[in-house]
Backbone and ligand atoms as CSV (ligand in chain L), in Angstrom:
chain,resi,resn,atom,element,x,y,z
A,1,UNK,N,N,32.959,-9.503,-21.114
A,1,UNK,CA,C,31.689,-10.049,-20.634
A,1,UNK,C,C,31.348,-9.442,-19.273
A,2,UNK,N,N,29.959,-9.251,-18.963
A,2,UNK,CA,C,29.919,-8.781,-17.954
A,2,UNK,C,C,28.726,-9.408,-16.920
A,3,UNK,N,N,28.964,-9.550,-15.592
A,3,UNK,CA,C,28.071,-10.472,-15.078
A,3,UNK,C,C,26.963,-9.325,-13.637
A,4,UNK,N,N,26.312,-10.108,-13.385
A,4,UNK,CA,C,25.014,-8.768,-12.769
A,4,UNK,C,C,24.709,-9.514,-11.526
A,5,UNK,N,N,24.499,-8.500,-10.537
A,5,UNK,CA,C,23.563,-9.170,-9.111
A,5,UNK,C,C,22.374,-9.707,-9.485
A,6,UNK,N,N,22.089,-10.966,-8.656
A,6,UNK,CA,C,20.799,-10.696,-8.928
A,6,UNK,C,C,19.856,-10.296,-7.983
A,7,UNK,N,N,20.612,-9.523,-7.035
A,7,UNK,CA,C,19.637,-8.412,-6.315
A,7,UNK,C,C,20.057,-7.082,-6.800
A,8,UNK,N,N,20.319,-7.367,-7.936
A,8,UNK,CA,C,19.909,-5.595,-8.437
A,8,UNK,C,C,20.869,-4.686,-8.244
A,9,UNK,N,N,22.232,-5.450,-7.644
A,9,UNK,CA,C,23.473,-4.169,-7.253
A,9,UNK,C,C,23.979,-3.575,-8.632
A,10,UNK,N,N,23.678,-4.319,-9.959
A,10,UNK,CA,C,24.548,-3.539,-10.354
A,10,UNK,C,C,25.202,-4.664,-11.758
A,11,UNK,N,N,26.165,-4.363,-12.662
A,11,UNK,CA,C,26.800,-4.761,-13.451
A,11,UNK,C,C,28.573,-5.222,-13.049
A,12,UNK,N,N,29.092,-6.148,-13.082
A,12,UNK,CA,C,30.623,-6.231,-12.585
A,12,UNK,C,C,31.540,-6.638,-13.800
A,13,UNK,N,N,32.572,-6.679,-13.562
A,13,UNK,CA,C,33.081,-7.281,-14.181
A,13,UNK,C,C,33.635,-8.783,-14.410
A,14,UNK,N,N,33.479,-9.711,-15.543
A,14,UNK,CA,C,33.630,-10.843,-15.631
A,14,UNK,C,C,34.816,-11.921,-13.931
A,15,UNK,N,N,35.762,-10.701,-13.697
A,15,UNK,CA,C,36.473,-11.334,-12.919
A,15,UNK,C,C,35.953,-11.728,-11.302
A,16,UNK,N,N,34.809,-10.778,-11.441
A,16,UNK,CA,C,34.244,-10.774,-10.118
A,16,UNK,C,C,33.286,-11.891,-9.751
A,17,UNK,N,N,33.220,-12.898,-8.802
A,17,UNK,CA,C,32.362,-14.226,-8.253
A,17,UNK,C,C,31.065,-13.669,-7.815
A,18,UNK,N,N,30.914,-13.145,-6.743
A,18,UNK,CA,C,30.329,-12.394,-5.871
A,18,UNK,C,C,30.009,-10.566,-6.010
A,19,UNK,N,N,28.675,-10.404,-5.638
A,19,UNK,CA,C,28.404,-8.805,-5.449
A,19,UNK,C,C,29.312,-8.514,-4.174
A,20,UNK,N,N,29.520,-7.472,-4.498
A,20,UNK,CA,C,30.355,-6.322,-3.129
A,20,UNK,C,C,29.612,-6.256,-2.371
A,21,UNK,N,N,28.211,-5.935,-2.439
A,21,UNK,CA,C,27.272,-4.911,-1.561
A,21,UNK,C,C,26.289,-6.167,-0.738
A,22,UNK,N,N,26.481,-7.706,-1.766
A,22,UNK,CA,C,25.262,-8.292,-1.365
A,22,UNK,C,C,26.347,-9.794,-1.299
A,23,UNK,N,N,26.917,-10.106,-1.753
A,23,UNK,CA,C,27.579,-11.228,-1.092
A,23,UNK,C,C,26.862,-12.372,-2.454
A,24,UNK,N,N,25.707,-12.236,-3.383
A,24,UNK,CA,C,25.899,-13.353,-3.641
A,24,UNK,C,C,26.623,-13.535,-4.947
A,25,UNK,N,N,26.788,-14.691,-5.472
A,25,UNK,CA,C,27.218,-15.297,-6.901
A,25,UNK,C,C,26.579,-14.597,-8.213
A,26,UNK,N,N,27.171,-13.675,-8.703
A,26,UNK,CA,C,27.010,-13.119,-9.300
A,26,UNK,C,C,26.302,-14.409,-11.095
A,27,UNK,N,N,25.793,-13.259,-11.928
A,27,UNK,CA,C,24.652,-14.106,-13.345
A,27,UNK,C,C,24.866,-13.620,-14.356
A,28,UNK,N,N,25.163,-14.809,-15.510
A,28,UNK,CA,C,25.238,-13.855,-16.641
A,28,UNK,C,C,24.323,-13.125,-16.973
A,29,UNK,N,N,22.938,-12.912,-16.850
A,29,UNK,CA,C,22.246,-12.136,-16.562
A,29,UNK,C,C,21.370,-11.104,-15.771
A,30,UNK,N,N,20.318,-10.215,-16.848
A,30,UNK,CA,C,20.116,-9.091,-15.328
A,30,UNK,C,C,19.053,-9.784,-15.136
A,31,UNK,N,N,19.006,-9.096,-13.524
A,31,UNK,CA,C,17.586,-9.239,-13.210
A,31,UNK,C,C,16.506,-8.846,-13.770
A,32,UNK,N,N,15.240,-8.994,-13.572
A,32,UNK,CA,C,13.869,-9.168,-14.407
A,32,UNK,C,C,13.923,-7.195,-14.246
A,33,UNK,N,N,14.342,-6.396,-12.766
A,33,UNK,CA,C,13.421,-5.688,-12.867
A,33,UNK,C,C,14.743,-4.337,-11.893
A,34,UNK,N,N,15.809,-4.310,-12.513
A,34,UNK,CA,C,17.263,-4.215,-12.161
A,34,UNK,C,C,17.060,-2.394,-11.158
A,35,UNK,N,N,16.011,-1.717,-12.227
A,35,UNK,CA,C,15.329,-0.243,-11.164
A,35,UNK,C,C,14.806,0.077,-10.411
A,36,UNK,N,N,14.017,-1.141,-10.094
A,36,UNK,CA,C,13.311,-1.138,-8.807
A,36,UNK,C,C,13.875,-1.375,-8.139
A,37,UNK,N,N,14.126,-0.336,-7.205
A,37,UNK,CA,C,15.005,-0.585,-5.698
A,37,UNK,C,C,13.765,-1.282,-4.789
A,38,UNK,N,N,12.371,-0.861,-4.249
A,38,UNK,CA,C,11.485,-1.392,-3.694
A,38,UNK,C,C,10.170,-2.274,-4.543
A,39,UNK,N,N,9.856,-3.319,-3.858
A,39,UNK,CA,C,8.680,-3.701,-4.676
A,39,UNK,C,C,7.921,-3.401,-4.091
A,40,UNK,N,N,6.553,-3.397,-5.220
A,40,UNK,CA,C,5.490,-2.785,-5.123
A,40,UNK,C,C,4.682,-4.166,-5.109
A,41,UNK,N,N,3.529,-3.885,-3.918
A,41,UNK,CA,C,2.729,-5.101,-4.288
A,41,UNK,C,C,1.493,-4.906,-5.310
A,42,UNK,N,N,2.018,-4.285,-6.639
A,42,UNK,CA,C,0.873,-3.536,-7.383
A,42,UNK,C,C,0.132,-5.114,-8.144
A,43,UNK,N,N,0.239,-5.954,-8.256
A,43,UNK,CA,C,-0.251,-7.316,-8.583
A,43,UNK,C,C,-1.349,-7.883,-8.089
A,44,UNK,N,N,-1.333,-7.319,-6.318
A,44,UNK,CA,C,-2.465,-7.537,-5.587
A,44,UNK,C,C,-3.699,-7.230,-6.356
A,45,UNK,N,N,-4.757,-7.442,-5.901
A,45,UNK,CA,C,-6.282,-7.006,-6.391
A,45,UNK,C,C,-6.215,-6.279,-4.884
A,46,UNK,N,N,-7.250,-5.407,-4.966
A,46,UNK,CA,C,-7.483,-4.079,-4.615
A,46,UNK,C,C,-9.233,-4.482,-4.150
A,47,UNK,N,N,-9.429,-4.532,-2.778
A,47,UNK,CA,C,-10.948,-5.143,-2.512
A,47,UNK,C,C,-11.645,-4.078,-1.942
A,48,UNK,N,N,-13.017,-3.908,-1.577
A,48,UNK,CA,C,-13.411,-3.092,-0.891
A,48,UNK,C,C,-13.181,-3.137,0.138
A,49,UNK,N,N,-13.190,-1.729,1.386
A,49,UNK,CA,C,-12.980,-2.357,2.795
A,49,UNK,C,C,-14.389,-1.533,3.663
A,50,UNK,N,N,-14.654,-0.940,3.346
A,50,UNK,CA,C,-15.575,-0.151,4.271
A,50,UNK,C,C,-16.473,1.428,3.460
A,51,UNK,N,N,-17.196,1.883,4.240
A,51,UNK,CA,C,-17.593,3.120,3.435
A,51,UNK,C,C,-17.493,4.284,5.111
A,52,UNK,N,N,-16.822,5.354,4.885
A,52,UNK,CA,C,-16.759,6.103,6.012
A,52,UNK,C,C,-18.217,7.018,5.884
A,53,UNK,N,N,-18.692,8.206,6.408
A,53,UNK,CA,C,-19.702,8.456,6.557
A,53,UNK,C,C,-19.594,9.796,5.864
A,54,UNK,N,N,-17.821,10.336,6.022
A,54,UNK,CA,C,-17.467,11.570,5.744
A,54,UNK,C,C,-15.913,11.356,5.206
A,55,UNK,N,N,-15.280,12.893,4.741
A,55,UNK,CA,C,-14.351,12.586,4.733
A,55,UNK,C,C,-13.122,12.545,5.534
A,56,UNK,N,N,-13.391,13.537,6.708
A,56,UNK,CA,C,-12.283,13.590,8.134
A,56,UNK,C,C,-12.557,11.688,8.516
A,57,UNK,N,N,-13.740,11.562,8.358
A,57,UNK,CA,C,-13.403,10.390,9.047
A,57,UNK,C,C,-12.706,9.051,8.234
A,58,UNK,N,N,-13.063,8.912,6.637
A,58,UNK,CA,C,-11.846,8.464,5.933
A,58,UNK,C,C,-10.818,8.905,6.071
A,59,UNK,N,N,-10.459,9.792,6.196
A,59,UNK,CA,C,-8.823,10.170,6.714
A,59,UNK,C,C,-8.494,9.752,7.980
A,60,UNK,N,N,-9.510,9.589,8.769
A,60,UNK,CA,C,-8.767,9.529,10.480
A,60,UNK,C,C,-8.502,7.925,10.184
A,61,UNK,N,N,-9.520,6.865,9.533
A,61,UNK,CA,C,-9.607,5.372,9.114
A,61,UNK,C,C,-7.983,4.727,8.241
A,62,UNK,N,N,-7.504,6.138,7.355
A,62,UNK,CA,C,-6.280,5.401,6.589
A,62,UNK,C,C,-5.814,5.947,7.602
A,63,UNK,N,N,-5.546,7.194,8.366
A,63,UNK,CA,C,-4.455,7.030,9.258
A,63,UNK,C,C,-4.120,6.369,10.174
A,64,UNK,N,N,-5.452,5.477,10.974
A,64,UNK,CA,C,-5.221,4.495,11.602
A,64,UNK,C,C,-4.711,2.825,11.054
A,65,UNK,N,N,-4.829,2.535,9.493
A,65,UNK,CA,C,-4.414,1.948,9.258
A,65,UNK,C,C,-3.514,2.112,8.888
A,66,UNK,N,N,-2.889,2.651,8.671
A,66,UNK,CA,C,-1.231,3.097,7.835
A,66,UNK,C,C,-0.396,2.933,9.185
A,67,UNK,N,N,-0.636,3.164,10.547
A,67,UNK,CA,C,-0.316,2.992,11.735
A,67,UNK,C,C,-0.231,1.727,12.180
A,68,UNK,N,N,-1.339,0.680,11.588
A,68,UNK,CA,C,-1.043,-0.760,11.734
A,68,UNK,C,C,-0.750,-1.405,10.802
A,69,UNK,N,N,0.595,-0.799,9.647
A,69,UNK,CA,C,0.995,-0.999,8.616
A,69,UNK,C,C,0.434,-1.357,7.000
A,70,UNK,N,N,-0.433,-1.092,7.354
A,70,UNK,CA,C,-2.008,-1.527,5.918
A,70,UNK,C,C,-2.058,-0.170,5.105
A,71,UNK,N,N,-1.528,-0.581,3.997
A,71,UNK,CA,C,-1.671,0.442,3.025
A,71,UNK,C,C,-3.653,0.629,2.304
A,72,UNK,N,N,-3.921,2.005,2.600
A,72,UNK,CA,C,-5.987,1.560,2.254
A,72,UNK,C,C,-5.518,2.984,1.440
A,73,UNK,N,N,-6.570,2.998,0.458
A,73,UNK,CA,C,-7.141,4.043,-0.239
A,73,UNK,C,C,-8.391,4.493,-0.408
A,74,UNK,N,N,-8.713,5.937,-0.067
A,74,UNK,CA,C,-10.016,6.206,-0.196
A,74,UNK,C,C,-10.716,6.789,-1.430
A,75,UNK,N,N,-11.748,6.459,-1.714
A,75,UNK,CA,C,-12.495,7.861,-2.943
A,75,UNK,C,C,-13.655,8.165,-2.431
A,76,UNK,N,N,-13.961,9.475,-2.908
A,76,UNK,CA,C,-15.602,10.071,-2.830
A,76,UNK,C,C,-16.483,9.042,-3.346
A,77,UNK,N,N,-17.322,8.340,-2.601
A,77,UNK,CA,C,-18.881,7.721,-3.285
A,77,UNK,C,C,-19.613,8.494,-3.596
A,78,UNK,N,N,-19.843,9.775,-2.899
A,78,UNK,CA,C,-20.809,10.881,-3.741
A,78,UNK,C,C,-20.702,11.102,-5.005
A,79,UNK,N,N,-21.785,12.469,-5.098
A,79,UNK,CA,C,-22.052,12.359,-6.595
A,79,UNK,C,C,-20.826,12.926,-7.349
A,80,UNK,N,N,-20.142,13.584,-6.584
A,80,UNK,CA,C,-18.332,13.580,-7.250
A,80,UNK,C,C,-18.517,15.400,-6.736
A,81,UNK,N,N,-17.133,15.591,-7.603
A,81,UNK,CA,C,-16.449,17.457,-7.413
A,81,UNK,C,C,-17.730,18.211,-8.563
A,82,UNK,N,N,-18.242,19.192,-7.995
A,82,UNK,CA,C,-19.126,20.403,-8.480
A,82,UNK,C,C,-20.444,20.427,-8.316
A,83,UNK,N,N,-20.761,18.853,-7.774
A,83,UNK,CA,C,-21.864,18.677,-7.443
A,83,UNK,C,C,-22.111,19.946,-6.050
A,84,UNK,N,N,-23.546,19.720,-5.828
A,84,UNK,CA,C,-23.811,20.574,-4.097
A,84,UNK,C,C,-22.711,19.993,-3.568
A,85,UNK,N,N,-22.313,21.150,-1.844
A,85,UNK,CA,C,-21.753,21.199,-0.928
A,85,UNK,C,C,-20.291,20.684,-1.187
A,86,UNK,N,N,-19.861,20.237,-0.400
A,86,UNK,CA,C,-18.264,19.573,-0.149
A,86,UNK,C,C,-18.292,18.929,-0.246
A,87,UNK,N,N,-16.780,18.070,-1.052
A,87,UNK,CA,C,-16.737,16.861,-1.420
A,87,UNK,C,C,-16.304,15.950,-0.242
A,88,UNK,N,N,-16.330,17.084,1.178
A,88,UNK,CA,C,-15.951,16.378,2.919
A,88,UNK,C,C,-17.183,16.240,3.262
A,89,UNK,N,N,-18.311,16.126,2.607
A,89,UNK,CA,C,-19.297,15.801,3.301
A,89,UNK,C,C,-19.803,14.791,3.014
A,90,UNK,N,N,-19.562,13.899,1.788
A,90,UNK,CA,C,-19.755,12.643,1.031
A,90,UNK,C,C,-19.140,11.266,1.673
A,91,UNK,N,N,-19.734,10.640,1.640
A,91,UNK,CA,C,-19.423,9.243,1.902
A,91,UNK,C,C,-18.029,9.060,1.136
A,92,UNK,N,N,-17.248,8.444,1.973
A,92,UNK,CA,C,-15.680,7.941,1.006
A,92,UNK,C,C,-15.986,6.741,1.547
A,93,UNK,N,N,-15.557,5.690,0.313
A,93,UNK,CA,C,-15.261,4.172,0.075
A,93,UNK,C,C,-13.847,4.082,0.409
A,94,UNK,N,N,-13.269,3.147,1.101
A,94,UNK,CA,C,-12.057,2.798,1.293
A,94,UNK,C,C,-11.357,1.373,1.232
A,95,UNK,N,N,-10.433,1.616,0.306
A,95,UNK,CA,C,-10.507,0.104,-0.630
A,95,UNK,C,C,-8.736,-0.310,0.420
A,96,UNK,N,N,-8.816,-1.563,0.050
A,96,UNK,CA,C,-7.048,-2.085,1.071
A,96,UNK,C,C,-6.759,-3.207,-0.438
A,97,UNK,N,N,-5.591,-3.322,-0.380
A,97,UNK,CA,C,-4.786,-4.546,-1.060
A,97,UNK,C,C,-5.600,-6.044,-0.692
A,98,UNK,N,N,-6.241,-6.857,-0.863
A,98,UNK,CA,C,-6.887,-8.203,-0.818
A,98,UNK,C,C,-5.984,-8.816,0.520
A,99,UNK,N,N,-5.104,-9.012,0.254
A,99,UNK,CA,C,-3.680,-9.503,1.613
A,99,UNK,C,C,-4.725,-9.297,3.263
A,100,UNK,N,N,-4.897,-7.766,2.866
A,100,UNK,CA,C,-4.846,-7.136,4.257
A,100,UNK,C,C,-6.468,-6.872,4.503
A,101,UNK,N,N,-7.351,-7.496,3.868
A,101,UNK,CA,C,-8.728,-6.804,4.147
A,101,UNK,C,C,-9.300,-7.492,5.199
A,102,UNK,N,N,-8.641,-8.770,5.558
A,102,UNK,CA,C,-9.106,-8.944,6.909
A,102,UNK,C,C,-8.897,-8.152,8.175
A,103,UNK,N,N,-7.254,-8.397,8.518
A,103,UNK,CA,C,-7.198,-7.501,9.211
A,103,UNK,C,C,-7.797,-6.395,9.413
A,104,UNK,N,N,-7.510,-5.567,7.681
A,104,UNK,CA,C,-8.060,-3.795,7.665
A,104,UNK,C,C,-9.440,-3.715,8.704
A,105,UNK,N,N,-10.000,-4.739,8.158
A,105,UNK,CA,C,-11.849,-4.907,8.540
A,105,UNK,C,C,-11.819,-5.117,9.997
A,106,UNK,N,N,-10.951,-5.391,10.551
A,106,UNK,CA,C,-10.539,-5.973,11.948
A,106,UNK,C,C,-10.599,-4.743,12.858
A,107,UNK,N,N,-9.820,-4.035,12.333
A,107,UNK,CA,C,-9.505,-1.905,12.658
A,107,UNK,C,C,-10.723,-1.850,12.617
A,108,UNK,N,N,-10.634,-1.365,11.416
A,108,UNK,CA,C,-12.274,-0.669,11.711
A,108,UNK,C,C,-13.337,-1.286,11.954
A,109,UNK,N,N,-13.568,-2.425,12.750
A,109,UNK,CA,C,-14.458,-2.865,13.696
A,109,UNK,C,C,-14.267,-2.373,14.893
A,110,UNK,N,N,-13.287,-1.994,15.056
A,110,UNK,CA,C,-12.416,-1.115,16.603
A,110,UNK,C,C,-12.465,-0.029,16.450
A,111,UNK,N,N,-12.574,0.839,15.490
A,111,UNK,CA,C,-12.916,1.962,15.773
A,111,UNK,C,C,-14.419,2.435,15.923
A,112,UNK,N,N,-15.091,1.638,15.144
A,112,UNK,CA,C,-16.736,2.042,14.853
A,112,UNK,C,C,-17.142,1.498,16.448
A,113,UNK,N,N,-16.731,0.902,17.289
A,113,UNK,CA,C,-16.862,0.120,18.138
A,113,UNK,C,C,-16.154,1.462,19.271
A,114,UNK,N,N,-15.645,1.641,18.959
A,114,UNK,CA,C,-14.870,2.899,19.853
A,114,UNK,C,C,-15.875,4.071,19.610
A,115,UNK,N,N,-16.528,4.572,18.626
A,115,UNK,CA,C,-17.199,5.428,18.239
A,115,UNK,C,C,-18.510,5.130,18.836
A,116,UNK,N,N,-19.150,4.024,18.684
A,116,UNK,CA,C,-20.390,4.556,19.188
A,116,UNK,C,C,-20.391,4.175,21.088
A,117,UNK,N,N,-18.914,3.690,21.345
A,117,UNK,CA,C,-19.171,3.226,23.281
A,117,UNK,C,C,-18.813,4.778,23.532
A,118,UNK,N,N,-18.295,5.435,22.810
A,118,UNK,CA,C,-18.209,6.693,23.313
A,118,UNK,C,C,-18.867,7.805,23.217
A,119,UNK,N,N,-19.891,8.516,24.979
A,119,UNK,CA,C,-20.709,8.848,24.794
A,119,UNK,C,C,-20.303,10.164,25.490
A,120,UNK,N,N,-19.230,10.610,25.800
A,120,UNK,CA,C,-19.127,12.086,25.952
A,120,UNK,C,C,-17.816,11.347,27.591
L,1,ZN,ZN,ZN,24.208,-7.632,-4.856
């Protein structure tokens, strides 16, 4: 018989009480999800957070949030790839996990706020 962490260390053998690595009381069964070393908060809903004007500046927006730990994602709102010009010249939408869209919205009130007090 064989008994399992239920943080995921692993399979032992029946004689063993306790994980090695994690200290607790080992289960006759596995855990729900035994490969995932990290969780994902993929469960969240996914909200809007803002629309940048361009795309350097969606990029400069997730890099400032990824800096105050907020995972955001951007896409092209334009008319998409092959259309006229660059797809860096299109409006990008930038979406955050639901959790964090306050905060997110919080940033970029500080930056747009930083952007237009700054006049050279
Ligand atoms: Zn363990």
């Amino acid at each position: 018989m064989t008994r399992y962490c239920p943080a995921g260390d692993g399979a032992f053998e029946d004689w063993a009480e306790r994980c090695p690595a994690c200290r607790q009381p080992l289960q006759a069964e596995p855990p729900p999800a035994p490969s995932r070393m990290v969780a994902q908060p993929a469960d969240e809903p996914v909200v809007f957070l803002a629309t940048a004007p361009n795309e350097p500046v969606a990029q400069l927006w997730l890099q400032v949030l990824e800096d105050e730990g907020i995972r955001a994602m951007a896409k092209p709102a334009g008319p998409g790839y092959g259309a006229w010009g660059s797809v860096a010249t299109f409006e990008h939408e930038l979406f955050v996990l639901r959790s964090t869209h306050d905060r997110a919205s919080a940033v970029i009130a500080d930056l747009q706020a930083d952007e237009e007090g700054t006049s050279g």
